[in-house]
N, C-alpha and C positions, 0 to 999 in steps of 0.2 A: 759628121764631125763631132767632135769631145769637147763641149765647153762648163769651163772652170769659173764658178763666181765667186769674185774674190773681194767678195763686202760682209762683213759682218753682218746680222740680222740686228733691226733696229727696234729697240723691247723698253718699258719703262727700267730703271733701275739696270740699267748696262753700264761696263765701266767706262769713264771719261775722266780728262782732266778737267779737274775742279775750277781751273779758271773760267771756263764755258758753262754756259747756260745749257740744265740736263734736257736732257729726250724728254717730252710728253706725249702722250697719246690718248684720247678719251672718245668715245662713241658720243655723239653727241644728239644724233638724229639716231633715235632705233624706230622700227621697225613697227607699226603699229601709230606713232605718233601722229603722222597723217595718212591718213589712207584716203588714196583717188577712187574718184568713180570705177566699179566696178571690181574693185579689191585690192587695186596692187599697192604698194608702199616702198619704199626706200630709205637702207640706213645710210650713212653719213659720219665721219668723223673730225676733227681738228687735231692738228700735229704741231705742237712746238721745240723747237731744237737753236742749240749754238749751232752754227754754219762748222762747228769743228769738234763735233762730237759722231759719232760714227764712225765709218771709212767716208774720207774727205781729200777732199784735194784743197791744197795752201796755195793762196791764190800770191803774186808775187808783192803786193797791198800786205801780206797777213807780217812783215816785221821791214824793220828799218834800223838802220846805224849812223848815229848820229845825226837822226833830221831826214838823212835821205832814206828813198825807196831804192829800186836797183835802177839804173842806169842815171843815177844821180837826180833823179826826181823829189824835189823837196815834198817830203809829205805832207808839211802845212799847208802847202797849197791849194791840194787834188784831192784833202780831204772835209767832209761833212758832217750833219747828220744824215742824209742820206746818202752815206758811202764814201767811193772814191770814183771821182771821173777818171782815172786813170789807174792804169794793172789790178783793177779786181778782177776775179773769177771771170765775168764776161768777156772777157776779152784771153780765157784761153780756149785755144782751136781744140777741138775732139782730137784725140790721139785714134789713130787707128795706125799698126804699125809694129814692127819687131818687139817683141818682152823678152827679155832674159830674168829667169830665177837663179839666182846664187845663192844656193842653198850652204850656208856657213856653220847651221849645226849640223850637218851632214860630215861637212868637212872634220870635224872634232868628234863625229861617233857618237855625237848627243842626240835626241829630238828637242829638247829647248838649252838653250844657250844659259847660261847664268845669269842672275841678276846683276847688272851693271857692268858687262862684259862689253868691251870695246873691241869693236869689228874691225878689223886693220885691212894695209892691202895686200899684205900675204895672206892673206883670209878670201878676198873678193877674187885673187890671179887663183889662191886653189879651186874656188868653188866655180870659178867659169870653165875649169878644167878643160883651156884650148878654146872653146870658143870666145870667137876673137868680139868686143865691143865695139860697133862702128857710130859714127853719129848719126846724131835722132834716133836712137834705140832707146828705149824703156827698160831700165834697170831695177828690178824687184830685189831686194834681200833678205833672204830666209835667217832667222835666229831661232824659229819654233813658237815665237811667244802667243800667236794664234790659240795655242793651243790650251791654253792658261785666259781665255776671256772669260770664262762663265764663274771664276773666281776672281770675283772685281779686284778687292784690294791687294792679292798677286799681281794681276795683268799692270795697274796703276802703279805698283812700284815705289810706294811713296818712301816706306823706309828702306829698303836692300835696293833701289834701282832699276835698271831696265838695258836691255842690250842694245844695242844698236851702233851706229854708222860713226866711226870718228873723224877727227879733223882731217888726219893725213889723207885716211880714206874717202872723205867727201870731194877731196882735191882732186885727187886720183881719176874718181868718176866723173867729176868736171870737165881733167884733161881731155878724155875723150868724146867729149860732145856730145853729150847726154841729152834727150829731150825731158825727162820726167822719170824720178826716181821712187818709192817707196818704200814700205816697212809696214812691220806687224803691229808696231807699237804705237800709243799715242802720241810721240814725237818722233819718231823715227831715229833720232842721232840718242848716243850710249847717255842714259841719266845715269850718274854714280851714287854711289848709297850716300841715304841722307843727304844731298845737295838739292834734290829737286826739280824746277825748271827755271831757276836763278838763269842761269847761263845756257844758251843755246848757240854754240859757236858755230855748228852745222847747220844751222837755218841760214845764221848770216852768211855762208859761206854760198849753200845755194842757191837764196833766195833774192839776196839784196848786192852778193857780187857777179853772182853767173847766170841769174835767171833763169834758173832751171827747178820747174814745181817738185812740190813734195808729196805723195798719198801716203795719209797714214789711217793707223789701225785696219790693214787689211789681214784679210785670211789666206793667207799664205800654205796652212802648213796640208791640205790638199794636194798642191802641188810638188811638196817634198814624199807625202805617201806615195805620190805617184810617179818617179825618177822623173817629174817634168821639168825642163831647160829652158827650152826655148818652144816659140809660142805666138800668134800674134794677140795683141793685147788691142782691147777695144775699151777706149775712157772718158769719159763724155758727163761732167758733172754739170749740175743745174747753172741756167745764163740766167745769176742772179747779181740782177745789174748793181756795178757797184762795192758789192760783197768781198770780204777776205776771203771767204774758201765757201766749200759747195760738199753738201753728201755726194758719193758716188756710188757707181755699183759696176766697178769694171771687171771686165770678162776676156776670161786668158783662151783663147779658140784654136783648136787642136784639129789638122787634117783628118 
């Protein structure tokens, strides 16, 4: 079999939004520090991160409209300092299960999309080209922007924007009963130039009215190198009790 990992590699100084707490990484225990009877030793590290910096999955806890969570759960309620008792990350199930790539710069003859270019659903029906969307499918959307991470403040988008997922088309993949959608970018839905992360109508739309998770900042564009479509996708971010989202490291698995 041909398997695709589709997480970004996690390095100090990688792009994130700024609203999150950056990636650390430090050797903490080298090598020599202590050594056991007879020679051997062990290093050791500590890693600190926002829960949504990497490739992550948005736990249905990570936003609310007006007070509530999705299915009308007041969030003063269920929430802490230590978390939420209710719809953080632990409590979503491991995805194992159909992925579709809709590859949308493909559709346009681009390899990345423009900055703050709104994904529509003439854009998601071309790039499915016939294959049909059924429920609990895993919907991946290619824009290229994968391709542009090792140039932070490109990929971050802060002044020109970011491509991605718009209103209409958030509905769209709602209708058909989506288990879990994703994106290259750090939000996933289209930021436009100079506006920022003020307004996220496609979070609200997936997150808090249809319940359906979000993975963002994956590596996508692998699977546009590769005419890859369709796929089963395997997704399983840390059961970290409580929490709004989780690193992941999901893998697109190919006959």
């Amino acid at each position: 079999m041909k398997v695709f990992d589709l997480a970004q590699p996690m390095r100090r100084g990688m792009p994130q939004s700024p609203n999150h707490p950056a990636y650390q990484h430090a050797l903490v225990r080298r090598h020599g520090d202590h050594v056991r009877a007879g020679g051997g030793s062990a290093a050791n590290d500590i890693v600190v991160l926002g829960t949504h910096v990497g490739t992550h999955v948005d736990a249905l806890a990570h936003v609310s409209q007006d007070g509530l969570l999705h299915g009308g759960v007041v969030a003063a309620d269920v929430q802490s300092d230590a978390g939420f008792s209710r719809l953080g990350i632990d409590e979503f199930t491991p995805y194992v299960g159909r992925g579709l790539f809709l590859d949308v710069a493909a559709v346009h003859g681009v390899p990345v999309l423009p900055a703050g270019y709104e994904v529509t659903v003439a854009d998601l029906v071309a790039a499915a080209g016939g294959l049909e969307i059924n429920p609990g499918d895993a919907v991946l959307v290619g824009t290229g922007w994968s391709r542009l991470f090792d140039d932070g403040p490109a990929f971050v988008g802060g002044t020109y924007g970011v491509p991605g997922v718009g209103v209409d088309a958030a509905r769209w993949l709602a209708a058909r009963e989506i288990a879990v959608t994703g994106g290259e970018t750090i939000a996933y839905e289209r930021i436009a130039p100079r506006v920022g992360h003020a307004s996220l109508p496609v979070h609200r739309i997936l997150l808090v009215e249809e319940g359906i998770n979000i993975v963002e900042t994956m590596l996508l564009h692998p699977l546009a190198d590769a005419g890859v479509k369709e796929f089963q996708l395997i997704l399983a971010p840390l059961r970290l009790v409580g929490a709004t989202g989780s690193p992941v490291r999901p893998l697109a698995v190919l006959p």
